[in-house]
N, C-alpha and C positions, 0 to 999 in steps of 0.2 A: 504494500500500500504506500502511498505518497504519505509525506510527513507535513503537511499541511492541517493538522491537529484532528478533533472529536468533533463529529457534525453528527444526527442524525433525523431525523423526517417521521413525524405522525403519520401513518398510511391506513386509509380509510374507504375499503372496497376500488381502491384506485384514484383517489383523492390524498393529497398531504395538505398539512399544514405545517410551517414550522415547528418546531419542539427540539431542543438542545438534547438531545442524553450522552453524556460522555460515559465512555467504555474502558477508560484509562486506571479509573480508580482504586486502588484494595480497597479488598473490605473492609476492613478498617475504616476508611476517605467515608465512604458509603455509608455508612452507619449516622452520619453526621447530615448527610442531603435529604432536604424535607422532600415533601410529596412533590410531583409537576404539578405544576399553577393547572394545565388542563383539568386536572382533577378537581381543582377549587379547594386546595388545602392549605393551610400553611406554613411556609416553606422553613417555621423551624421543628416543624415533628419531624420524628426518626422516619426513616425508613425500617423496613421488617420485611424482608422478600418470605412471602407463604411458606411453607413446608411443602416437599416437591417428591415425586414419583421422578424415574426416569427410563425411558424406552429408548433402544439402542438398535437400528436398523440392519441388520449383518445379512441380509440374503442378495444382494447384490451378484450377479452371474460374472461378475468380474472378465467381460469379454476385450476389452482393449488389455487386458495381459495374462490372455489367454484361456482364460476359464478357470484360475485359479483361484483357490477362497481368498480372497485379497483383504479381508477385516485381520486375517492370520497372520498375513505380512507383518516382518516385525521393519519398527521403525526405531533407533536407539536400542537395539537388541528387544525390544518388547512388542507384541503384537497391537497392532494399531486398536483393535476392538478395545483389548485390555487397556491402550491410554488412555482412551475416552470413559470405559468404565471407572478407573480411575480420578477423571475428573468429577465424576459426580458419586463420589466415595462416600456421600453426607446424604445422598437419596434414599429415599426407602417409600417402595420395593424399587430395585433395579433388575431390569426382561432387558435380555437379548432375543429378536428376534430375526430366525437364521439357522445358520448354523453353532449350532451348540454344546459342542464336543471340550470339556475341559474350560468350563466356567467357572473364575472365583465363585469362592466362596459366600453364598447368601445370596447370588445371582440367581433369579428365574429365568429359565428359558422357554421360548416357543418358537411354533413355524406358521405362516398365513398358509391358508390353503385354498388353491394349490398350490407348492412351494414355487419362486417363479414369480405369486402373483400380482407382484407392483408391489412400492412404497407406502400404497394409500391401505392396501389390504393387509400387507404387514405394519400398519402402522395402528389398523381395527384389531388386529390379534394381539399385537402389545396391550392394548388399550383395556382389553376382554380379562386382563389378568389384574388391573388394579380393580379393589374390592368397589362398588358405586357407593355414592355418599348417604348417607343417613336421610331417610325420607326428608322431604323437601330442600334439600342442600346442592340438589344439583340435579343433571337428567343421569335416565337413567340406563345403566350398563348395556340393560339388553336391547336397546335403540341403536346403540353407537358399537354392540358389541360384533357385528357382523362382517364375519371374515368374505375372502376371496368371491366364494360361490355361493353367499347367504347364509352359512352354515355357523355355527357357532366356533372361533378359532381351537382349535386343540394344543394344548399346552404341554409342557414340561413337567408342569405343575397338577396336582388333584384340583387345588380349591384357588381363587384369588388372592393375588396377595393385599395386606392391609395396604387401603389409601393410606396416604398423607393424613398428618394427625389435625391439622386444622380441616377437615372434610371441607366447609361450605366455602373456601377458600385456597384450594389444594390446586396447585398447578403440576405438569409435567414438562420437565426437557425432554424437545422428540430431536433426533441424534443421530445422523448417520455414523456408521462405525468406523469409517477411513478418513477419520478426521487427528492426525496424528496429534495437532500442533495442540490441541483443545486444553484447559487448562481450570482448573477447580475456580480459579479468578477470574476466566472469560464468562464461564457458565453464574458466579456469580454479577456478574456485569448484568447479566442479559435476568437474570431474577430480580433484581433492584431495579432495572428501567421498569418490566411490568408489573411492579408493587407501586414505582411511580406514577404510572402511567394506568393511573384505575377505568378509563374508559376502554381501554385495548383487549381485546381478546390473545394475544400475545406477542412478544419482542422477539426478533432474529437478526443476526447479524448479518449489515449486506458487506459484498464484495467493494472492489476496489473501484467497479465501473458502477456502482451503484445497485446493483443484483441482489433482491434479497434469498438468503441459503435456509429453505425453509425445513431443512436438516441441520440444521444447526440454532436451533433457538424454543423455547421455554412459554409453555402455551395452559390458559387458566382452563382446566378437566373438563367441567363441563361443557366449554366453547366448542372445544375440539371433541368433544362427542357429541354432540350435538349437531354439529357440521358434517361428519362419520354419517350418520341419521340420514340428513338429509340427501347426503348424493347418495345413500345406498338406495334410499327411496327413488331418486332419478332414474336409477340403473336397476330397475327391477329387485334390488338385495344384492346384486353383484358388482364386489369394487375390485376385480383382476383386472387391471391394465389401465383405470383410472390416474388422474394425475395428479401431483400435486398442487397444482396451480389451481385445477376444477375444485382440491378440497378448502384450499385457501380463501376461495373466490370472494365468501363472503364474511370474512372473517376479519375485523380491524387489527392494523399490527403497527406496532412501536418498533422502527428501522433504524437500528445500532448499530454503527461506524466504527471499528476499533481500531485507534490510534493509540494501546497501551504499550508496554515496555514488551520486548518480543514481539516474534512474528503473528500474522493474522490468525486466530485460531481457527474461522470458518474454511482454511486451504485444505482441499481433498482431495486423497489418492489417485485419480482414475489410471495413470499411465509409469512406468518405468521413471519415468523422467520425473514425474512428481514425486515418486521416491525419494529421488535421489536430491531432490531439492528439500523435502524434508529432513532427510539428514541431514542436509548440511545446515540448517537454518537450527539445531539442536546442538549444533556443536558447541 
């Protein structure tokens, strides 16, 4: 990214307005920044990012290097899945969904099915394994909980794992898993802007040309199941090969520019070459 500092844009079905959110700060800095004025708060309350789930997308066909499980790939001698797992080390529950052969420890895992079938289907199978919220606190599981071909996803797991301990306010990081660079302090970045940012249904970090990376960013539970709901209804109950732009579409999102100390964390594996560029950006 350019060094031209912390910008970031209100997005609103395809609409912005200004809104500042800097992505630079520890948490620590963070702790001390009131609510955004959009909110109508003021600006000397603390911030408190919710208590958070977190779902980590691992079924990727990894076809520009070959066909290989590419979350496996280690980057700094460690598998890319496991860095990302790692950054969200404070979530609970954390789903891998994917492949899931030799997950830490207290890791759920699942597959969408049919294996294969898109981001949006594996991201209803993740979704299928956090517990729904205590009546009235949010929509509900079996709406949003609809995998690939309408079927209820099939887990790793017997039973759901427990939401987030504040239910009516429990958000999740949704997460691609070749996200080498990701960082316990980027994903807290991106928890503080949409605690700030109380009208958002969730914050993502964009890219460098302004692209928001909607694998990489921290979304309030029932938005995001609720939205699961609605394009499954579009699609007859089938979200195989859906996008995620279509599940985004109507969702308002708070777009976080990170201009902190180290590389971008939303930069993602697809090629040899990003590899290689990841290593060296760890050095």
């Amino acid at each position: 990214m350019t060094g031209s500092g912390p910008s970031a844009e209100h997005t609103t079905t395809g609409r912005t307005s200004p809104e500042y959110i800097p992505a630079e700060h520890t948490p620590t800095e963070f702790g001390a920044i009131g609510a955004a004025t959009a909110a109508g708060e003021d600006s000397a309350v603390a911030v408190v990012p919710a208590a958070f789930a977190a779902v980590v997308l691992a079924g990727g066909a990894g076809r520009r290097m070959g066909g290989v499980d590419k979350p496996a790939l280690p980057v700094g001698g460690t598998p890319m899945r496991d860095r990302v797992l790692a950054a969200v080390v404070d979530a609970a529950p954390r789903i891998v969904v994917g492949a899931t052969g030799d997950l830490p420890a207290g890791v759920h895992g699942t597959r969408e099915q049919p294996p294969g079938g898109g981001p949006v289907a594996a991201t209803a199978a993740g979704l299928s394994l956090i517990a729904a919220p205590a009546a009235g606190a949010g929509t509900s599981a079996d709406a949003a909980g609809t995998a690939a071909d309408g079927e209820t996803a099939a887990g790793a797991v017997a039973a759901p794992a427990p939401a987030p301990a504040d239910r009516a306010e429990s958000t999740v990081a949704l997460l691609a898993a070749d996200l080498p660079l990701l960082t316990a302090e980027a994903v807290y970045g991106l928890r503080t802007a949409l605690a700030r940012a109380a009208s958002m249904d969730g914050a993502v970090y964009v890219d460098d040309t302004g692209r928001p990376q909607w694998l990489c960013g921290v979304w309030r539970l029932s938005a995001l199941r609720a939205a699961l709901a609605r394009l499954a209804v579009q699609h007859d109950g089938v979200l195989t090969g859906t996008s995620m732009r279509a599940l985004m579409r109507e969702l308002t999102v708070a777009e976080v520019a990170w201009s902190g100390v180290g590389p971008p964390p939303w930069f993602d594996c697809d090629t040899e070459n990003d590899l290689h560029r990841a290593e060296e950006w760890i050095r």
